[in-house]
C-alpha positions in Angstrom: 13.0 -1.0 -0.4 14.6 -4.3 -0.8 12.1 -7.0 -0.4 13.2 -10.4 1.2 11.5 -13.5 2.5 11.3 -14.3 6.2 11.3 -18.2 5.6 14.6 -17.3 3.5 16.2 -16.1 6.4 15.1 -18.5 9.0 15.4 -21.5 7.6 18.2 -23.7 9.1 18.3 -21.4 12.2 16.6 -21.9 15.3 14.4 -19.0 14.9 10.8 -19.4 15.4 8.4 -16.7 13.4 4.5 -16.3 13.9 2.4 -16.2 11.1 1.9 -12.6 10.0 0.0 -9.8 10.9 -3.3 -8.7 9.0 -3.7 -5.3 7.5 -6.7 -4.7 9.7 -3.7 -5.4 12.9 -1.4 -3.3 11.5 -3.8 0.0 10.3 -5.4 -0.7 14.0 -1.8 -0.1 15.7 -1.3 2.6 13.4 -4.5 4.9 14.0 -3.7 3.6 17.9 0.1 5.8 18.1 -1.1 8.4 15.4 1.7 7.4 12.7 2.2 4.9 9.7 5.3 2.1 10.4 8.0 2.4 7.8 7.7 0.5 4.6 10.5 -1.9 5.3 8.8 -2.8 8.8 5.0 -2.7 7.6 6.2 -5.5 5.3 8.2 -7.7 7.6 5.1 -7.7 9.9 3.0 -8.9 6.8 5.5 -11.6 6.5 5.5 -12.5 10.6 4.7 -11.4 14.2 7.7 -11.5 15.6 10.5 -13.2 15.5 11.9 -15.6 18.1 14.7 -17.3 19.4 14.9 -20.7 21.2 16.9 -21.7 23.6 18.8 -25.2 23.4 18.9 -25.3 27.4 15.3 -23.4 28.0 13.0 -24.9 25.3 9.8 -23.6 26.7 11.6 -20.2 26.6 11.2 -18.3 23.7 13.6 -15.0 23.7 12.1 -12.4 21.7 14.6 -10.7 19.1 12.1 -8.8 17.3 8.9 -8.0 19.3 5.2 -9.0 18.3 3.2 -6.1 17.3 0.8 -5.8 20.4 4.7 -6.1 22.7 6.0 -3.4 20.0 2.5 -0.9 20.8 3.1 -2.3 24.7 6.5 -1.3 25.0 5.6 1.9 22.6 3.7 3.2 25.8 6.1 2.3 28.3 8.9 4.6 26.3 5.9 7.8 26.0 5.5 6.6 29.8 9.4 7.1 29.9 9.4 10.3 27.9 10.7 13.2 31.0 13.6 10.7 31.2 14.0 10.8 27.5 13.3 14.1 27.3 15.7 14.9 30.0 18.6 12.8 28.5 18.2 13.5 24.6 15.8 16.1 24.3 13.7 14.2 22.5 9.6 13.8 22.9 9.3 9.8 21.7 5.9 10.3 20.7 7.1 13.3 18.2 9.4 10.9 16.2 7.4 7.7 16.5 10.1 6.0 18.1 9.4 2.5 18.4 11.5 -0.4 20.4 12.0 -3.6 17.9 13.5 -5.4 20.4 12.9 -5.8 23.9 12.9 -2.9 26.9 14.3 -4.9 29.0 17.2 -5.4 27.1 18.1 -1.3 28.6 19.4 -0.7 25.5 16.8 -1.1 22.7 17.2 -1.0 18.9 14.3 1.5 18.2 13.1 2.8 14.7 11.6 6.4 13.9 8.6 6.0 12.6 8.1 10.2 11.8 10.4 13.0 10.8 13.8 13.5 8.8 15.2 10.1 10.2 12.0 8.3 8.9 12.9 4.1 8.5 16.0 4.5 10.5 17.2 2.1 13.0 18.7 3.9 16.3 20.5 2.8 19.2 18.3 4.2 22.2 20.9 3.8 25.1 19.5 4.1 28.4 22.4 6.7 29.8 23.7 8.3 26.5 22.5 9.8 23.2 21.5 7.2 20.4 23.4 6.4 18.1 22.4 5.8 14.2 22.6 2.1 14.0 21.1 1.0 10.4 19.7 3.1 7.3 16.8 0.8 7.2 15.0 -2.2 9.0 16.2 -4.8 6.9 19.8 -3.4 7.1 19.2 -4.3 11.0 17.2 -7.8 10.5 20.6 -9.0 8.0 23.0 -8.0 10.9 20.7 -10.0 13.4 20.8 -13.1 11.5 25.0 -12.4 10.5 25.5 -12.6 14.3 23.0 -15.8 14.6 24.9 -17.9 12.0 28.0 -17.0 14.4 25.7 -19.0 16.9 25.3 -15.8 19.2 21.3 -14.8 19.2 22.4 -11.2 21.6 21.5 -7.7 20.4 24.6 -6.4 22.0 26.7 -8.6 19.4 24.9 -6.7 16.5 27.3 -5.1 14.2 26.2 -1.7 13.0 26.5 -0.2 9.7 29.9 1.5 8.7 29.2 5.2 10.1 27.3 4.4 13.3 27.2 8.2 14.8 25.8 9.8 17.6 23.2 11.7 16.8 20.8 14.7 17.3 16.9 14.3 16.2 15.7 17.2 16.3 12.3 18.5 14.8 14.6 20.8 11.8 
């Protein structure tokens, strides 16, 4: 695991961080779901809550590019509230793989990682009316592409370049 600083990254940009989590916050949301975040996420939620983007035209508007730990354990039970549809469209139980939603729900197409299984630390793209693809070998793999597309002055999750090899995929429990 590559370590990296979160100031490093933000600095010059217009992203706003949170200061970070505390172990106690991060072993609570852990015995909460019933599995461990990867490494490369446990550490970036040491670093900051969140990460977030302001809006030159909507100041008092923070968009969230990477969700605060109590949205990420929020938006965690709205997917296992979700999971017949999931189940129905991937054949997948969400709460079997630990998949979590980084960025936002609402965005219908979430960049999710799984947090249990073969796929452990990997960043997928959970598409609301396909299969999901394998975005990113790690966390900070995905967090490098966010800030790539930033420095092009576009903060959007759809302009997120994957990593060379982005395929569909089957998680299964083999």
């Amino acid at each position: 695991m590559a370590s990296f600083s979160i100031e490093h990254l933000i600095k010059g940009t217009k992203i706003k961080r949170r200061p970070g989590c505390s172990l106690f916050d991060i072993n609570d949301f852990e015995n909460k779901t019933g599995f461990a975040l990867p490494a490369e996420l446990r550490e970036f939620y040491l670093q900051t809550d969140g990460i977030f983007y302001e809006r030159p035209a909507q100041k008092k508007r923070s968009v969230p590019l990477v969700l605060s730990l109590a949205r990420l354990g929020e938006d965690y039970q709205e997917l296992v509230e979700m999971n017949d549809y999931y189940v129905g469209l991937i054949g997948v139980n969400i709460a079997d793989f630990g998949i979590l939603s980084i960025t936002p729900l609402i965005d219908a197409d979430p960049f999710c990682v799984i947090c249990k299984g073969k796929l452990l630390g990997k960043i997928i793209r959970l598409w609301h009316d396909d299969t999901p693809t394998l975005e990113f070998g790690g966390f900070n793999s995905f967090l490098l592409s966010l800030f790539e597309v930033g420095e092009a002055g576009e903060w959007d999750i759809d302009n997120i370049r994957s990593e060379p090899g982005r395929v569909r995929i089957n998680i299964d429990n083999n």
